[in-house]
N, C-alpha and C positions, 0 to 999 in steps of 0.2 A: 711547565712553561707558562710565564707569564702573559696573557691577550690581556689589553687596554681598547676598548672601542672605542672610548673618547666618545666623541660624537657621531661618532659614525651610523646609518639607516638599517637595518636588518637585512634592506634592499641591497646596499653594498656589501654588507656582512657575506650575503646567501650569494652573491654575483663573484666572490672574491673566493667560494668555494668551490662555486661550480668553474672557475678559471685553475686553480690549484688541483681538482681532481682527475680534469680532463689530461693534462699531459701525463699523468701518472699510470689512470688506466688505458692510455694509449701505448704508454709504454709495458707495461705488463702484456697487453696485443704481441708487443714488438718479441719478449721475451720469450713468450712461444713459438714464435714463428720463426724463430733462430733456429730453436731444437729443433722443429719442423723441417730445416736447410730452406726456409724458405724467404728467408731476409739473411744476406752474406754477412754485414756486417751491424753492428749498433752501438752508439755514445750515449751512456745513460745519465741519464739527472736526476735519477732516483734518490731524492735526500734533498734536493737543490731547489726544489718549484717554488718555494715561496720566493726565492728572489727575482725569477723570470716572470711570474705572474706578479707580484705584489709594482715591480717597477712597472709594466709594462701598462697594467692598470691604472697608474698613478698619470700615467701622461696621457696627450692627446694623439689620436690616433694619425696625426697628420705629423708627430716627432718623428725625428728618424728615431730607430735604435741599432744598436750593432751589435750582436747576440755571436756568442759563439757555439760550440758544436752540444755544448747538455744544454742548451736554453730553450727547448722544445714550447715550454712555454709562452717565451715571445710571441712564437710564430701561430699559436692556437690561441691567446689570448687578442693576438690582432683579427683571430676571425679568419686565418686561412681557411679555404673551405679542405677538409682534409683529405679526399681524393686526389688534390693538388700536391700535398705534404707526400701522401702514399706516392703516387706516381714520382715525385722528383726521387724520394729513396729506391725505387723498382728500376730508377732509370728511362721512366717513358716520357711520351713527347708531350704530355699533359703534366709536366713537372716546370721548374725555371731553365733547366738549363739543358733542356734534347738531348739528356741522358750523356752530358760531357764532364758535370763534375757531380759528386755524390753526396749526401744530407742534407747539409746548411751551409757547404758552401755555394749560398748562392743568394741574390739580392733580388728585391724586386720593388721597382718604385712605386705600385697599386698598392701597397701596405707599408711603406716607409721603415722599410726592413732592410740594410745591408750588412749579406755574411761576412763571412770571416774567408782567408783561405791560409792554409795550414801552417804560413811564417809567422803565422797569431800576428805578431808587432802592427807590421802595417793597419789595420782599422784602429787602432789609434789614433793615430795621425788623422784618415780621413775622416776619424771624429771632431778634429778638430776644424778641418778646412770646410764641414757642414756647417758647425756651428761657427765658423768665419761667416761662411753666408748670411747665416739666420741673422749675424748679427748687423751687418753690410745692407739686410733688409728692413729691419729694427721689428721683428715680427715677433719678439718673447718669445723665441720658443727655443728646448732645451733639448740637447741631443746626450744620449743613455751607449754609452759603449762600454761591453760586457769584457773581459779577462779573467784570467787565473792566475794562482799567486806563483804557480815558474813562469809563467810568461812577464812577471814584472823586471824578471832578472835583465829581461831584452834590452835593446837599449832606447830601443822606440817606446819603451814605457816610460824612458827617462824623458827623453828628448818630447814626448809629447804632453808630459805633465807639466815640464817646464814651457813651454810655446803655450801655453791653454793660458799658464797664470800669466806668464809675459803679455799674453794680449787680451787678457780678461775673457777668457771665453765660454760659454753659457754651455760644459761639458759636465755631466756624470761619470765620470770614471769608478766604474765598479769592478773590485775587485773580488771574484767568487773564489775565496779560500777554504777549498775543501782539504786540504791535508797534506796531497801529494801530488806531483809533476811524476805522469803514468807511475812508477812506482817507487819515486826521490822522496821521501819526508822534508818538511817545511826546515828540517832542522840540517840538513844538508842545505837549503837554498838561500838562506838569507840568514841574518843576527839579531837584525833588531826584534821587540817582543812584538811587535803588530808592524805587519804593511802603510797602515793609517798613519804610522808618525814621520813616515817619507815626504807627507803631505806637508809637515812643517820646512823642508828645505827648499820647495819651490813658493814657499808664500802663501799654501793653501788648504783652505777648508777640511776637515778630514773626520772623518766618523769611523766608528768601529761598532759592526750592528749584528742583530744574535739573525744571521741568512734563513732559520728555520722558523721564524715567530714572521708568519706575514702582515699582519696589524702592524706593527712596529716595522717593516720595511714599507710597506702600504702606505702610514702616517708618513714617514719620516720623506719619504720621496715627496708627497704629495706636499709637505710644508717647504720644502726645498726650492718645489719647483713653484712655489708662489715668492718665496721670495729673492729666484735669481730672476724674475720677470723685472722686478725694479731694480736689482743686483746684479746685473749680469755677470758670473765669475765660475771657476772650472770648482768640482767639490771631489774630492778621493771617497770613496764608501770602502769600508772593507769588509765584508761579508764571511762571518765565520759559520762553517755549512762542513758537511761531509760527502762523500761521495761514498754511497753505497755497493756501487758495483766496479767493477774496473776499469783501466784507464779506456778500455773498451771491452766488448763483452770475451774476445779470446783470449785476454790477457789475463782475467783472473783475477781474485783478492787473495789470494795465499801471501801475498808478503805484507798485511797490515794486520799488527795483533787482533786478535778474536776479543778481547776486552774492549779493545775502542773500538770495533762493529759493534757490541752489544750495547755500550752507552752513548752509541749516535744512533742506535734503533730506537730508545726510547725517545729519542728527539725526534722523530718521524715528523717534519712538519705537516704533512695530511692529514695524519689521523690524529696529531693532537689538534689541529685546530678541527676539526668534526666531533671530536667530545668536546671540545669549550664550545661549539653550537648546540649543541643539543642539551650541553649542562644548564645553558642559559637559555632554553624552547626558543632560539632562533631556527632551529631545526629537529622537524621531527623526525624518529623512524623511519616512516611510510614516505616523507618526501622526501631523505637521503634514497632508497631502493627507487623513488621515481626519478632523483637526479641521475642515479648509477644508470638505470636501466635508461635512459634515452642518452646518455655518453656511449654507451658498449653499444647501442643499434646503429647511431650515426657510426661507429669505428667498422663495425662487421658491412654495412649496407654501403660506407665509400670504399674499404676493403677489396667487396666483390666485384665494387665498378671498375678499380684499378687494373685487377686481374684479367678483367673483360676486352683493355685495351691492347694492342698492340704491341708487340717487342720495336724496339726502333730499327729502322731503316736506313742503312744508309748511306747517305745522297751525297755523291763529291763535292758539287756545284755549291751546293747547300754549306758543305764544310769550307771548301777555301771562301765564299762569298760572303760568309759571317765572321771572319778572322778582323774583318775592319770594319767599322761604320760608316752606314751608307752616306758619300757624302758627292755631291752634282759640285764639281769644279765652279766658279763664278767668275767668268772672265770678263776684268774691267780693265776697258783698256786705256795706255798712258796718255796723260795729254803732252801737247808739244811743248810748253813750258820746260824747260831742261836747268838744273843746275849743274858744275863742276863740282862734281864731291868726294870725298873718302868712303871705302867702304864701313867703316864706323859710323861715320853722317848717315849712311844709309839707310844703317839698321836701327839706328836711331829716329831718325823720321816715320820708319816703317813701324818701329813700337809705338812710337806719338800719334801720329794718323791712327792705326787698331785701337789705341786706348778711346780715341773720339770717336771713331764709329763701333764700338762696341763700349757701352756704360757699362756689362757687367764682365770685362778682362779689367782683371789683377796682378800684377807683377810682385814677385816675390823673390827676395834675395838677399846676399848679404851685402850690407853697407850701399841700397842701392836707390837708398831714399834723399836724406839730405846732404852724401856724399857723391851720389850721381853713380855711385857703382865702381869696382876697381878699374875699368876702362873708361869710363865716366859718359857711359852709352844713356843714361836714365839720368843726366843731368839738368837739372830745374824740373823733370817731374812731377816733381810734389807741389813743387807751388802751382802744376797745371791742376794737377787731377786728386792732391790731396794723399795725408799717409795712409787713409782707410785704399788706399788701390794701390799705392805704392809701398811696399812693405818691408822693411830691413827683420832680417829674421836672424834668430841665433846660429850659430855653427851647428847646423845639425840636418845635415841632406835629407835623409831619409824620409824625418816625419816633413820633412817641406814638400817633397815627391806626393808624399801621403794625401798631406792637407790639399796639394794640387788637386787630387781626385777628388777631395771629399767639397771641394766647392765644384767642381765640376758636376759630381752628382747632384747636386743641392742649385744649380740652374744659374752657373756663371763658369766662364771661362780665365784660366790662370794661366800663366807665362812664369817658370823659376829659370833665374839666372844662375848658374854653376860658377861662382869666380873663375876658374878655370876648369875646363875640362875633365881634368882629372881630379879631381874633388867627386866628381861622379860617382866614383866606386862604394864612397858610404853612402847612396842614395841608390846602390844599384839591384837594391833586393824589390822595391816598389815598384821599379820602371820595368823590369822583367818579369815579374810574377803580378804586378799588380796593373799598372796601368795597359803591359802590352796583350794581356790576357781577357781582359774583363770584358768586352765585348763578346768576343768568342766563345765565352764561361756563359752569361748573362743577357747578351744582347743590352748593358749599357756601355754608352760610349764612356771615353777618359780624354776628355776637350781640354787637353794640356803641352803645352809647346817647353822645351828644358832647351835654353839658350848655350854650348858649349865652347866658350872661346881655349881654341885649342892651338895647337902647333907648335916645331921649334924656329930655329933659326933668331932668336932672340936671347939665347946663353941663359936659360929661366933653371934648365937643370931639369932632372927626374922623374921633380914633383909637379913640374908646372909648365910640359913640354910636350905631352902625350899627344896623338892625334888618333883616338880612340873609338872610331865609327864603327871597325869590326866587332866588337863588344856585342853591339845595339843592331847591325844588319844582320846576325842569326836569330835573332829574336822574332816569331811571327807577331805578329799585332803592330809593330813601330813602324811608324816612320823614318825616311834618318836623307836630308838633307845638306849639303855641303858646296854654297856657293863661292866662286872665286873673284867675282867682281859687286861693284857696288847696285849695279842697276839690277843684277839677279838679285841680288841679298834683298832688297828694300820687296819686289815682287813677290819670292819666295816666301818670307818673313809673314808677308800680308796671307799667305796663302793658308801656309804653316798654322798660322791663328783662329783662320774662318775653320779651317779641319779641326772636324770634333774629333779625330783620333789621335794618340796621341804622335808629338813629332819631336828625334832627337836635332836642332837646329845647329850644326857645326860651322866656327865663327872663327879664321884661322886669326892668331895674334898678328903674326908678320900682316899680314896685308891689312891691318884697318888700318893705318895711317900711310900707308905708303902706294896703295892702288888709288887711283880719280878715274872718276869716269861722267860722263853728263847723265845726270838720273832726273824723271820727271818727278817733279816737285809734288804734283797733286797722289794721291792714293792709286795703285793701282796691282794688279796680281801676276803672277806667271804659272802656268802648270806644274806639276810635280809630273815628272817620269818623262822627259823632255829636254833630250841634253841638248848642248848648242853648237853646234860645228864652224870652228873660227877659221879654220883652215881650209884648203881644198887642194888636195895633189891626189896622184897617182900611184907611190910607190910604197906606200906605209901606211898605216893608219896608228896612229898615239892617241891614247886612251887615257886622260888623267880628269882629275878635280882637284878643289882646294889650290894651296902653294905649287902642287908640282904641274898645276895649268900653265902657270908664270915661269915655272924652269924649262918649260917644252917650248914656249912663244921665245925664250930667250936662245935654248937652243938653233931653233930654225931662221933665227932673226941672221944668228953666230955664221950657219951654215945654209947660204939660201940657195945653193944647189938640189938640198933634199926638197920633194916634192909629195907633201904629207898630208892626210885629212888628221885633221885634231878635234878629237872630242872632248868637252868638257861637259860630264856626265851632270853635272848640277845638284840633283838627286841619286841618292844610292840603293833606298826603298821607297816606291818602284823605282828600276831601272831601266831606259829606254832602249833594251834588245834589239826593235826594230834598227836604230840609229848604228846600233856597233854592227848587228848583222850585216844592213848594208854595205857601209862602209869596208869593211872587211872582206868581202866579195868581192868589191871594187879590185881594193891595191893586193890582197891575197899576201899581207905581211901586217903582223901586229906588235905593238908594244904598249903597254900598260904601263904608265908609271906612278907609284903608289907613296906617299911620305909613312904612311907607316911600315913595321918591320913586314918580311913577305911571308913569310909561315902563316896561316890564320886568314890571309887577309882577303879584302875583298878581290882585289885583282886576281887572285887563285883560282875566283870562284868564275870569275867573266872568263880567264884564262879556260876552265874546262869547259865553259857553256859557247864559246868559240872552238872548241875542238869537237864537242858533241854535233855542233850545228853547222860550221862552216869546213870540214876538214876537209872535205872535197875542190875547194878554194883556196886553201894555202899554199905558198913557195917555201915556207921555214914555219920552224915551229914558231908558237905564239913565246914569245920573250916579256919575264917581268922584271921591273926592278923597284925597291925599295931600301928602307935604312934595313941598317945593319942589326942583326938578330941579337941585340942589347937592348937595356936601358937608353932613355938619351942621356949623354950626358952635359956637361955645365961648361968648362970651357969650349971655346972656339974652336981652336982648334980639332979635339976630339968630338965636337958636334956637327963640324962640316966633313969631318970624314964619315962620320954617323949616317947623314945624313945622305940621299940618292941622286942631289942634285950634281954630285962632279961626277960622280959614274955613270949618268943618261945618255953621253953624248956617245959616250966609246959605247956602250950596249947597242944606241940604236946603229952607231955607223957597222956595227959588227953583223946586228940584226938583216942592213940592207946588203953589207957582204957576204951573207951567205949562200 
């Protein structure tokens, strides 16, 4: 192996070994104490270190990086103290995540570390929307996000390589190509002869580097990162490395010939770079056994502290109470200025006003900058606030979900607009595993609002008709919003934006241009979990949101003999229990009416939790109704019989017959 020290200090030299040796013999710790049963599981990087310490060296301890599960490295090279590392793998409460997720997947903003969680793809993406930040801040700095070479296959490798060059962004994409996806050879995964020349189709920088010579990963980062400082631009690495042990430790190496373990043994990056110090008295003897022997004291002595701690406990309150970020509602209230508006005007005003009282919310979407957006809701925002905050993004959900969080973590607030609703679903591995989680995993928030203009009754068809909030209300961590009028939407909206957790914002199509209502002009908020009761009768209670609000006022408008409370729920996580209980007890007869199909959906669920809670109160059972258990479909015809608005009326009159 060839080492080049260039100019390098001896100081660096000796600093760049005792970072390369520590995770190795931390890991051989680890490797005993498997056999021992006393560590369940373990992901080695045995063969890998130089790339995790050589990058991680190279930058400033204030970069993020995003390391995934062999990068042990990272996380000892930033100086974790290791009783902290022990503990988070033991599962205790001196670990990042109270013993809810296990090794690395787990972030922590004191070392400007964020893991990985096991769809790999996603921290891609949020590598991007950090370094969106960094760049929105103009603060030179480069963010390091780690992969393997089956995880390029994903599509958020794709989608995120291209968004980085699209918008020049100051990313390390490193790819650690050790040989196999758990036990896939490279020659099953992809054709081309290197990863690196993928980098020519998105526009981009791309290297191909020997992962096991740390000098030359060392160098090459550290010249990189000098000059994407004046350069700001995304760079591909591809790192050719091995991976010595298995895809984890119970799985084994029996399926990788015995020839290519024995000529990536000789490539050991530890021990050859410790005879090129010593070949060159950068290091002697006596002070390798003095670097070993105070590496294995600090392992064994934080070790023993781990085992001294406590098994976790635990604590209900503690678990639902960290599922969201703490957040103190801030009610500001309307002034009497009032305009006549659309609910589209509304939501719009209430994006305009957020974007002015918050400098760092970003809107992100497609076509939603000097088009104003397919609704045309962000219309002349750019010429208010500029394209660095208003952002047209490529067709590609996912890593926009992504990059949402990663400016989120990075100390700014992001808004993505979904064209439509159902466009959702290729962005819906982030917003369920990534954003609705990360709290709960980590204790950081995901300060991102996902705008869904949804519904039928507009003959959109299939693809562009959905009304899809059950999706997103089984999800713990989410938000999920659904106002019917203009004056909620604008309050909500504002609401939705100040909450650092994240929120799915449901915006039906039919009603932006055809509900008005007087909404106050100046800024102002509404609660979440707060529904509104339009109605007040005695003999029923009707339970809706969204369009089948407007099918229920038009019902009772049809028949004003019926004497009805009407809720319109507003929010659907939280939901205002108190509001239905009540009411429910009242008239002791319910109905729900839902635009989406009823299998699944939310009304199902208010449906049992009205039976669990108030069945001592009923005259009839609780009645749902919704579309019909298809697709929507495209003509009229077949979308209003689809649809639950002509069957409400005989449901309910049948409901009060009974």
């Amino acid at each position: 192996m060839n080492f080049e020290r260039k100019n390098l200090t001896n100081e660096v030299l000796l600093d760049l070994y005792k970072n390369i040796l520590k995770p190795r013999l931390i890991e051989e710790k680890m490797l005993i104490l498997i056999r021992q049963g006393k560590v369940s599981k373990w992901f080695s990087g045995i063969g890998q270190e130089a790339i995790s310490v050589g990058i991680t060296t190279a930058l400033d301890k204030d970069e993020y990086i995003l390391p995934m599960h062999r990068n042990l490295g990272v996380f000892t090279t930033r100086e974790i103290p290791l009783h902290r590392l022990f503990s988070q793998w033991q599962g205790k409460r001196n670990g990042f995540t109270k013993g809810r997720d296990r090794s690395f997947h787990f972030g922590t903003q004191e070392f400007n570390i964020i893991g990985m969680i096991s769809h790999l793809g996603p921290q891609l993406g949020i590598a991007d929307g950090i370094a969106l930040a960094n760049k929105l801040k103009q603060n030179g700095k480069v963010t390091a996000v780690f992969t393997g070479e089956g995880a390029t296959s994903e599509g958020d490798f794709h989608e995120a390589l291209n968004v980085a060059s699209v918008w020049d962004l100051p990313v390390l994409f490193v790819i650690e190509n050790n040989g196999y996806g758990l036990s896939t050879p490279t020659n099953e995964q992809y054709r081309c002869e290197n990863l690196a020349d993928r980098g020519v189709g998105y526009g981009m920088e791309s290297h191909v580097v020997d992962g096991n010579n740390i000098l030359e990963v060392y160098t090459l980062i550290s010249e990189l990162k000098a000059s994407m400082i004046d350069n700001p631009r995304p760079v591909l690495l591809e790192f050719k490395t091995f991976r010595m042990r298995g895809h984890e430790e119970a799985s084994g190496t029996k399926y990788v010939p015995q020839e290519l373990m024995d000529m990536w043994a000789i490539k050991d990056p530890v021990e050859n770079y410790r005879n090129y110090l010593k070949a060159t008295a950068v290091l002697s003897e006596e002070e390798d056994e003095a670097i070993r022997a105070a590496i294995k004291n600090e392992i064994d002595t934080d070790w023993a502290k781990v085992q001294a701690e406590p098994e976790i406990v635990a604590d209900l309150d503690e678990e639902i109470n960290d599922v969201y970020a703490p957040y103190t509602f801030e009610n500001i209230e309307p002034t009497s200025e009032v305009e006549n508006i659309r609910l589209i005007d509304a939501i719009s005003n209430g994006l305009r006003q957020s974007m002015e009282r918050h400098e760092n919310l970003v809107i992100m979407g497609q076509d939603i900058a000097e088009y104003g957006g397919a609704f045309k809701i962000t219309d002349g925002f750019v010429e208010q606030f500029g394209k660095e905050r208003v952002r047209n993004t490529p067709i590609c959900e996912s890593v926009i979900v992504s990059a949402a969080n990663g400016l989120s973590i990075n100390g700014h607030k992001a808004v993505v607009e979904m064209q439509f609703a159902d466009f959702v679903s290729t962005g819906f591995n982030p917003i369920v595993n990534l954003l609705a989680k990360q709290h709960y995993r980590w204790c950081e928030k995901a300060d991102v609002v996902v705008r869904m203009p949804c519904g039928g009754g507009t003959q959109a068809g299939p693809f562009h008709s959905q009304t899809n909030e059950a999706w997103f209300t089984k999800t713990p961590g989410l938000k999920v919003v659904y106002p019917a009028f203009p004056y909620d939407a604008k309050g909500l909206l504002n609401t939705a934006i100040n909450d650092p957790n994240p929120v799915m914002f449901f915006e039906h199509k039919q009603l932006y241009r055809s509900v008005y209502q007087d909404v106050p002009k100046e800024y102002y908020t509404l609660p979440f979990g707060k529904a509104a009761l339009l109605k007040e009768g005695n003999d029923v209670t009707i339970i809706s949101f969204g369009a089948g609000v407007h099918w229920a006022l038009e019902t009772l408008t049809k028949n004003p003999e019926i004497s009805a409370d009407l809720l319109d729920l507003r929010s659907l996580q939280p939901l205002d229990w108190e509001a239905i209980y009540t009411s429910v007890k009242k008239t002791s007869r319910v109905i729900i009416l839902q635009e989406d199909t009823i299998f699944g959906g939310i009304a199902s669920d208010i449906s049992s939790m009205i039976m669990e809670n108030c069945f001592e109160h009923l005259d009839a059972p609780v009645r749902r109704v919704g579309s019909l258990e298809s697709a929507i479909p495209f003509m009229k015809s077949l979308e209003d019989q689809y649809l639950p608005k002509v069957r409400f009326e005989t449901e309910l009159k049948e409901l009060l017959a009974y």
